[in-house]
C-alpha positions, -999 to +999 in steps of 0.1 A: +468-793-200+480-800-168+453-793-137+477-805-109+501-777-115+503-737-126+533-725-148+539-693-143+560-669-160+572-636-145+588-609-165+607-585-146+619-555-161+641-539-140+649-501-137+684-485-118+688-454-130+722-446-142+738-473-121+752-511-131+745-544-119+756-574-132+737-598-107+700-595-097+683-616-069+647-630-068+629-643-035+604-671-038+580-686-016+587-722-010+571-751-030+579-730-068+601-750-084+624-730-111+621-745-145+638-717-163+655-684-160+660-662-194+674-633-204+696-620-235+726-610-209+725-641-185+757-659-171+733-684-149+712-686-124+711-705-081+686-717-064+697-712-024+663-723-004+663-712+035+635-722+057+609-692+047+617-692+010+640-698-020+666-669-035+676-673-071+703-653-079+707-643-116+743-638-128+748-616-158+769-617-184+785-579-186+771-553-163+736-539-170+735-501-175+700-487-166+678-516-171+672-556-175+646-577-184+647-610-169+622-638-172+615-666-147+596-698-161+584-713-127+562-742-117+536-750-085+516-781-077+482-770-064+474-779-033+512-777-021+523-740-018+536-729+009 
């Protein structure tokens, strides 16, 4: 066990009526780092920081009808969030 650092993991299940998407972004304070982005339907994933916070941008693989689930596997050392 690690006491310097938290792992986090964030499930988002995400609901758009009777719409598609096929590309879903996440905003992030500063000082997460991304280990891991997962989902069934996933092309890839960015990381584009900017001076407030970090966007990752999730790419999918064919258009999402209704619904995704998406699950981000992120790290932060205590003592240095932003």
């Amino acid at each position: 066990m690690r006491e310097d650092a938290l792992r986090l993991t964030w499930v988002a299940e995400l609901n758009f009526g009777r719409g598609t998407r096929d590309q879903f972004e996440f905003s992030l304070p500063l000082g997460y780092s991304i280990e891991k982005v997962v989902s069934e339907n996933l092309r890839g994933w960015t990381v584009k920081p900017d001076a407030a916070s970090q966007l990752v941008e999730a790419t999918l693989l064919k258009p999402a009808t209704g619904s995704e689930k998406i699950t981000l596997v992120l790290d932060v050392q205590l003592g240095k969030q932003a």
